[in-house]
Z-matrix of the N, CA and C atoms (Angstrom, degrees):
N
C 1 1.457
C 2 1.528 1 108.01
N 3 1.477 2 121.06 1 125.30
C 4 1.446 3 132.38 2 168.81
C 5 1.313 4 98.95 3 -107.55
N 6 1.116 5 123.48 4 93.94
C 7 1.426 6 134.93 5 174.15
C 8 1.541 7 123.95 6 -137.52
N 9 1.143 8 137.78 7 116.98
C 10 1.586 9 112.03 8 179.74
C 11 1.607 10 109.31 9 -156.38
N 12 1.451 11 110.47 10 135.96
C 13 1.314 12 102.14 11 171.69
C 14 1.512 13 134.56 12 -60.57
N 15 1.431 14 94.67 13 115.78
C 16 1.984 15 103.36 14 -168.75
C 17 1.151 16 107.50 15 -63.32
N 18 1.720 17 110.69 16 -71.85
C 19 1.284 18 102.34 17 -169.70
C 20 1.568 19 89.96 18 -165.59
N 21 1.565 20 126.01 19 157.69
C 22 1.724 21 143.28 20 -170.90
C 23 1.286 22 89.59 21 -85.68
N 24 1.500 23 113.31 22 132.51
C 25 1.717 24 104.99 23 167.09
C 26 1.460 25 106.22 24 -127.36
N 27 1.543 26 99.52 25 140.85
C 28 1.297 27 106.80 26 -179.32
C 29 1.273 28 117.38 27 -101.19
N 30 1.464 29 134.08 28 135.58
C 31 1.334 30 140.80 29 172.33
C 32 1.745 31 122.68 30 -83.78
N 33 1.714 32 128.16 31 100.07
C 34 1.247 33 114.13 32 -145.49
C 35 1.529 34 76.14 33 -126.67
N 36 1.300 35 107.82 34 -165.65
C 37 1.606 36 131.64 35 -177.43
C 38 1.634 37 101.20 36 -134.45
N 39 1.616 38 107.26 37 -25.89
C 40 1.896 39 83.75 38 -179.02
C 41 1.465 40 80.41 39 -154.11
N 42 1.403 41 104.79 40 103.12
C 43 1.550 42 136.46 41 -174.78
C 44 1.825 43 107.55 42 -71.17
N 45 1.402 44 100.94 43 -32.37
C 46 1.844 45 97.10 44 177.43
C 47 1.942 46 101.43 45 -66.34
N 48 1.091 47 103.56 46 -50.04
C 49 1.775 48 105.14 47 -177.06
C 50 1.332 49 103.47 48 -49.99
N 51 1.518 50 129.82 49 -62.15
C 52 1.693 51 134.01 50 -165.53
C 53 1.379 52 91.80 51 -72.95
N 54 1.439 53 144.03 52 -25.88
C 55 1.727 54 128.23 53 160.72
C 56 1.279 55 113.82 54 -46.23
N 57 1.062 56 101.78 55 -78.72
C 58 1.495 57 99.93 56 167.87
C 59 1.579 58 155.56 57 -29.54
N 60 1.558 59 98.74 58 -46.83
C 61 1.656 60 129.08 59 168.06
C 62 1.811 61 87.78 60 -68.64
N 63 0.932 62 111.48 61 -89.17
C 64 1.529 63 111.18 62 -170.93
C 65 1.491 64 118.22 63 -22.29
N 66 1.151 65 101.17 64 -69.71
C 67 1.723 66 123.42 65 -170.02
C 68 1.313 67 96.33 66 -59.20
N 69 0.875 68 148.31 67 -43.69
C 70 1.827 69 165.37 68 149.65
C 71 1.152 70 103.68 69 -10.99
N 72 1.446 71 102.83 70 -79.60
C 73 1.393 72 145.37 71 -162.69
C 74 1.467 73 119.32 72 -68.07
N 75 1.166 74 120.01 73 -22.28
C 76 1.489 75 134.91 74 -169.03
C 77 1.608 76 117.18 75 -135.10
N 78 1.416 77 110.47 76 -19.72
C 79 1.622 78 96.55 77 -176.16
C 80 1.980 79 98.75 78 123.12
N 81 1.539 80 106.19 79 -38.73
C 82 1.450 81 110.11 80 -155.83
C 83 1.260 82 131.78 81 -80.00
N 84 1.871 83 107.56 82 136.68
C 85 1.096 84 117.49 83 177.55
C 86 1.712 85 123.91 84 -81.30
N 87 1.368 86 98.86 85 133.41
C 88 1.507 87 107.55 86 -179.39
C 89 1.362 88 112.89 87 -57.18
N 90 1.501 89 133.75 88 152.90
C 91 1.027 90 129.88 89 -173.23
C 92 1.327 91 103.63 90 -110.51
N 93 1.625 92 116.07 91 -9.90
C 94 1.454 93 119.24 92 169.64
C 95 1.517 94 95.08 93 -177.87
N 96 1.898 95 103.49 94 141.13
C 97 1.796 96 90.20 95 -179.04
C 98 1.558 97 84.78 96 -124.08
N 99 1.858 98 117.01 97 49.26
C 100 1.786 99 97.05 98 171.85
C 101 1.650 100 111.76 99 -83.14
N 102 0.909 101 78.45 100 168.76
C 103 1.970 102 97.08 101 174.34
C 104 1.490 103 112.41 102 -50.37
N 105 0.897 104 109.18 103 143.63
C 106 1.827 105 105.73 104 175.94
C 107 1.513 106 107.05 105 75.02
N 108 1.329 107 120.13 106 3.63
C 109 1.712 108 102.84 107 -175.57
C 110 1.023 109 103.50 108 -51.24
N 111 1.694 110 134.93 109 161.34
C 112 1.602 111 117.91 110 162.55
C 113 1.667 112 79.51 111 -133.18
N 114 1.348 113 139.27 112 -2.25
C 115 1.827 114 119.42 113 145.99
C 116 1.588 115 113.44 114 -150.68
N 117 0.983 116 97.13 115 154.12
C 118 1.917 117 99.77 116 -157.66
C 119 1.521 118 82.88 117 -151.64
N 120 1.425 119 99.24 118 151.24
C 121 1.873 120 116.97 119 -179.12
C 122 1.376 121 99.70 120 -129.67
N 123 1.364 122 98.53 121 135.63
C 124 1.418 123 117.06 122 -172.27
C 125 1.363 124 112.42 123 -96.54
N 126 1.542 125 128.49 124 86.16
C 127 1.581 126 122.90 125 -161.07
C 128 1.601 127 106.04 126 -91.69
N 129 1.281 128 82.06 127 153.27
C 130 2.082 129 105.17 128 174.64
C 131 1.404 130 109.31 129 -144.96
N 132 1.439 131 109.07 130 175.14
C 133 1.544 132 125.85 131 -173.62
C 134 1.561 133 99.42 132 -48.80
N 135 1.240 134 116.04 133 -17.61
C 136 1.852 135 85.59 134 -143.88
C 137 2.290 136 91.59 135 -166.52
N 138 1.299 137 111.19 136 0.35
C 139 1.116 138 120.33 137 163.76
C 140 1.864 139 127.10 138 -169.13
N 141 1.221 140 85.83 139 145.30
C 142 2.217 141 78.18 140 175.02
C 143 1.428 142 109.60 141 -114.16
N 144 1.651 143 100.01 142 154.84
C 145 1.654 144 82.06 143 174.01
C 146 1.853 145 79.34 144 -132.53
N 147 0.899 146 112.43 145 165.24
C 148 1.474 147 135.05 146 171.24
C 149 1.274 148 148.22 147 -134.51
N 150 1.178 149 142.59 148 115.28
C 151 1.385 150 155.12 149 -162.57
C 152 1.129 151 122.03 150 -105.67
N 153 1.295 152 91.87 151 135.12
C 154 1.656 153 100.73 152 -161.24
C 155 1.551 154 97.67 153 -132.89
N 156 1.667 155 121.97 154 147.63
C 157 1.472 156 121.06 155 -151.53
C 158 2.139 157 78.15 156 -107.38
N 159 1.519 158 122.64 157 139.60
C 160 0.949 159 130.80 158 -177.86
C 161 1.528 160 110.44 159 -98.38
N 162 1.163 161 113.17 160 144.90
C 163 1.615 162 112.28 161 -165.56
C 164 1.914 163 103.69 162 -94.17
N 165 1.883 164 103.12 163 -6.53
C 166 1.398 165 97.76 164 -166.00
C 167 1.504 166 82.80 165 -126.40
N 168 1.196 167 119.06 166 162.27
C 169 1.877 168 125.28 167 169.58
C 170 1.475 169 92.48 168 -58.57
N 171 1.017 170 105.87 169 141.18
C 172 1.416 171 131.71 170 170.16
C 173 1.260 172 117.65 171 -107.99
N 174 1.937 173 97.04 172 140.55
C 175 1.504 174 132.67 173 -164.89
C 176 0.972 175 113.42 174 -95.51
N 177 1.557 176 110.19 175 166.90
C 178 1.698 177 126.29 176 171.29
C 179 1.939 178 83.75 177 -55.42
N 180 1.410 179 102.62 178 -87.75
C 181 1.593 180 112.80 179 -169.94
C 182 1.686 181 110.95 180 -31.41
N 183 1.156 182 124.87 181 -54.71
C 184 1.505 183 102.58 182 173.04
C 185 1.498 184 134.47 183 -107.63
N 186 1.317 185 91.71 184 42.45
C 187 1.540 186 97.04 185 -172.92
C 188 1.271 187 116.78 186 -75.06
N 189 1.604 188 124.66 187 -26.16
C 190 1.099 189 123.07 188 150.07
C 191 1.656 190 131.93 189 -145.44
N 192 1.283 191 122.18 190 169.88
C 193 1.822 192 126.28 191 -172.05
C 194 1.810 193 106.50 192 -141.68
N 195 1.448 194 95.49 193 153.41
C 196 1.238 195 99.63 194 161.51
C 197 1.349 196 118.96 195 -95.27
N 198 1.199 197 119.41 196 154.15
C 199 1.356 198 139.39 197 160.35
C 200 1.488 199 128.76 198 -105.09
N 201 1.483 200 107.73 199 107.42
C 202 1.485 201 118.86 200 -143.16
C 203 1.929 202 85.67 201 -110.17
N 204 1.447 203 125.75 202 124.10
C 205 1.153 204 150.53 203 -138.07
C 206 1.696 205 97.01 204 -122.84
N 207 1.378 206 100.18 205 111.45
C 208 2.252 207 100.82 206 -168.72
C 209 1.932 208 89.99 207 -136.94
N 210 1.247 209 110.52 208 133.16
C 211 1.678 210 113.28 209 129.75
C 212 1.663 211 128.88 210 -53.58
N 213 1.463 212 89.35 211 -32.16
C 214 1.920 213 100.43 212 -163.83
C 215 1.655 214 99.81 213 -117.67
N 216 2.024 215 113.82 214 61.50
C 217 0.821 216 87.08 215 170.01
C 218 2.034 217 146.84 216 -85.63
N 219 0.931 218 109.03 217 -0.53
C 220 1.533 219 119.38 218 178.49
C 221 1.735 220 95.77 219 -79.57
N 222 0.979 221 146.17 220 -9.48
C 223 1.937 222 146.52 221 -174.74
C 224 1.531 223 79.97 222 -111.46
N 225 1.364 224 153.54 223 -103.11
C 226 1.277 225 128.99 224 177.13
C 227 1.752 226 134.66 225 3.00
N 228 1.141 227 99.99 226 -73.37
C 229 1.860 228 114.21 227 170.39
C 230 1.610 229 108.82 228 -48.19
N 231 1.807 230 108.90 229 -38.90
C 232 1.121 231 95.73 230 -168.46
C 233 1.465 232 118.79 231 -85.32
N 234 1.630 233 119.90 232 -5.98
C 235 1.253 234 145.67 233 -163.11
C 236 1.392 235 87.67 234 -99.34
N 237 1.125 236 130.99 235 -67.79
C 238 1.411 237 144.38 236 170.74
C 239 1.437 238 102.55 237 -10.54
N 240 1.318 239 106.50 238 -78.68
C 241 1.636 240 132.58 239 -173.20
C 242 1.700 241 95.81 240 -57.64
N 243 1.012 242 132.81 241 -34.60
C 244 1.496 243 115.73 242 -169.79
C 245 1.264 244 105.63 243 -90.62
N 246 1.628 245 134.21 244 7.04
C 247 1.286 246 135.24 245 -164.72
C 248 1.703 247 86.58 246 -121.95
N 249 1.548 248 126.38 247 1.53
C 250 1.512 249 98.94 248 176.49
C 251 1.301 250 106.22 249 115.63
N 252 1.138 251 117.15 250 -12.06
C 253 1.640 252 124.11 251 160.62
C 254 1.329 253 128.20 252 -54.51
N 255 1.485 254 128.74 253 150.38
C 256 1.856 255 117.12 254 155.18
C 257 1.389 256 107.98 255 -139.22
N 258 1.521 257 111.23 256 139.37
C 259 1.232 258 121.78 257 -177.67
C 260 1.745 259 112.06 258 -58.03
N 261 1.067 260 121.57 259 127.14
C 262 1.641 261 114.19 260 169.67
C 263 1.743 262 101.22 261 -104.33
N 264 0.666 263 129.84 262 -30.83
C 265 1.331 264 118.00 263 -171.88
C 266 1.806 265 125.45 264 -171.55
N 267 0.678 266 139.55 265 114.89
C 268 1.720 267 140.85 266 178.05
C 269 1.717 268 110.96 267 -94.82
N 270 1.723 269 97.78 268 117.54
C 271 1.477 270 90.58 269 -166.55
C 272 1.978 271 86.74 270 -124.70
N 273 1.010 272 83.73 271 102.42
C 274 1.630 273 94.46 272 -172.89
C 275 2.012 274 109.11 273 -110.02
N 276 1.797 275 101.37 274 119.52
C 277 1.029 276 123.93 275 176.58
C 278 1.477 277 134.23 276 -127.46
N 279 1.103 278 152.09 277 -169.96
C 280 1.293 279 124.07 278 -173.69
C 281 1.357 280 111.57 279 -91.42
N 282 1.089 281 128.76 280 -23.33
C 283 1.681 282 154.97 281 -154.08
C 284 1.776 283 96.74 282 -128.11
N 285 1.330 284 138.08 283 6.17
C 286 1.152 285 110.56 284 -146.08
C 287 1.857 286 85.45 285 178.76
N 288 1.455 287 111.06 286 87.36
C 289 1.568 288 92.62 287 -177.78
C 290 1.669 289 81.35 288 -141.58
N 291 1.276 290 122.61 289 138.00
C 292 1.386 291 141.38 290 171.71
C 293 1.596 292 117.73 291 -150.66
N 294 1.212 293 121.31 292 162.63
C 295 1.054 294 123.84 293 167.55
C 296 1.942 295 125.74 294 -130.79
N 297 1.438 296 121.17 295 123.04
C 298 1.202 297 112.18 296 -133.89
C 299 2.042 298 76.71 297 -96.75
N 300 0.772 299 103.46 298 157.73
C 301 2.032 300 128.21 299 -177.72
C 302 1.594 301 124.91 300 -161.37
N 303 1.293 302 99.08 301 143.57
C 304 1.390 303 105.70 302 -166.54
C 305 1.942 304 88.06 303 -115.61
N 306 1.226 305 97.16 304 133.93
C 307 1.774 306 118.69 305 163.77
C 308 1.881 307 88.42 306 -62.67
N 309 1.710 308 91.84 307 166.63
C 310 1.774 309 125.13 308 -178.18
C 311 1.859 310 90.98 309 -51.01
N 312 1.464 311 104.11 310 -53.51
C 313 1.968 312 101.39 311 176.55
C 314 0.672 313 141.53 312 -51.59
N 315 1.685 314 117.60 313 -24.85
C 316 1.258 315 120.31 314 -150.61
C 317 1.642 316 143.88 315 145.15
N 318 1.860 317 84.30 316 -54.44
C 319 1.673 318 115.19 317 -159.04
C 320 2.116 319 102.50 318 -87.04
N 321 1.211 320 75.80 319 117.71
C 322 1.569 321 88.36 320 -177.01
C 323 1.823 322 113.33 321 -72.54
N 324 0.986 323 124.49 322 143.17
C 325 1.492 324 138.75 323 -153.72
C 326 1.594 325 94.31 324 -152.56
N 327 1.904 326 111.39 325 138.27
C 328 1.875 327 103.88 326 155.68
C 329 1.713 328 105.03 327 -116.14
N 330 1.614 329 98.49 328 146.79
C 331 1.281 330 102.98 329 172.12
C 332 1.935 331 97.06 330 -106.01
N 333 1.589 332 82.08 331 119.55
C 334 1.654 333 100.68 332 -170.29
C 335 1.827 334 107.08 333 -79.40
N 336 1.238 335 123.68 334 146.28
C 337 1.413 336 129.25 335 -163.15
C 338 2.320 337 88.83 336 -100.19
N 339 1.157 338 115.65 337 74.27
C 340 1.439 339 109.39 338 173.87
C 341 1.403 340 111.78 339 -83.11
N 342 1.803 341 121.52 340 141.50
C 343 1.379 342 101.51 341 -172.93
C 344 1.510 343 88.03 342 -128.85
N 345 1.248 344 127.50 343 168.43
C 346 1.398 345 151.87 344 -158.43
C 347 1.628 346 101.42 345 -52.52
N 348 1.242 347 172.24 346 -37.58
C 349 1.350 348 142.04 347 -92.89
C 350 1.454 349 135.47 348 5.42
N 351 1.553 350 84.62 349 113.15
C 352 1.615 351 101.85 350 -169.85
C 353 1.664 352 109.03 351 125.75
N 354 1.310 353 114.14 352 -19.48
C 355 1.802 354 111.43 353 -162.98
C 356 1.943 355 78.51 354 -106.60
């Protein structure tokens, strides 16, 4: 199994305030505080959490997801899916490739496509 928790992401409406509270609050360094971020990861020794600006008001139910961190992501998804998973969506970019999934409940989770440094 190449699987690992990346990082908790939070779904906010005003991402400079939850930089702050967090990074405050936890130890964490911003990964960028420019203008317009709409998601920035808040890194530490030993965990990240990340915020992401939501395009709809945000819920109890999706206020937040994990982001599950693969080399092998399509053998993941497909392991995923045989454990009770369903694909919701694949938003694949060059900088930016994930795949969005909902658990047997419900609760939506992305398995992120991370590749080595250097590839």
């Amino acid at each position: 199994m190449a699987l690992r928790i990346g990082s908790t992401v939070i779904n906010c409406a005003d991402i400079e305030t939850m930089t702050a509270f967090w990074s405050q609050a936890l130890g964490l360094t911003p990964s960028s505080t420019g203008a317009g971020d709409d998601f920035r990861v808040l890194r530490g020794e030993r965990v990240h959490l990340s915020l992401q600006v939501a395009d709809t008001p945000v819920t109890a139910r999706d206020q937040m997801h994990l982001d599950l961190f693969t080399g092998e992501q399509a053998e993941e998804v497909a392991r995923l899916e045989g454990l009770g998973a369903i694909v919701v969506r694949h938003h694949e970019d060059p900088d930016d490739d994930y795949v969005v999934m909902r658990d047997p409940e419900g609760n939506e989770f992305c398995v992120c496509l991370v590749l080595p440094k250097g590839d």
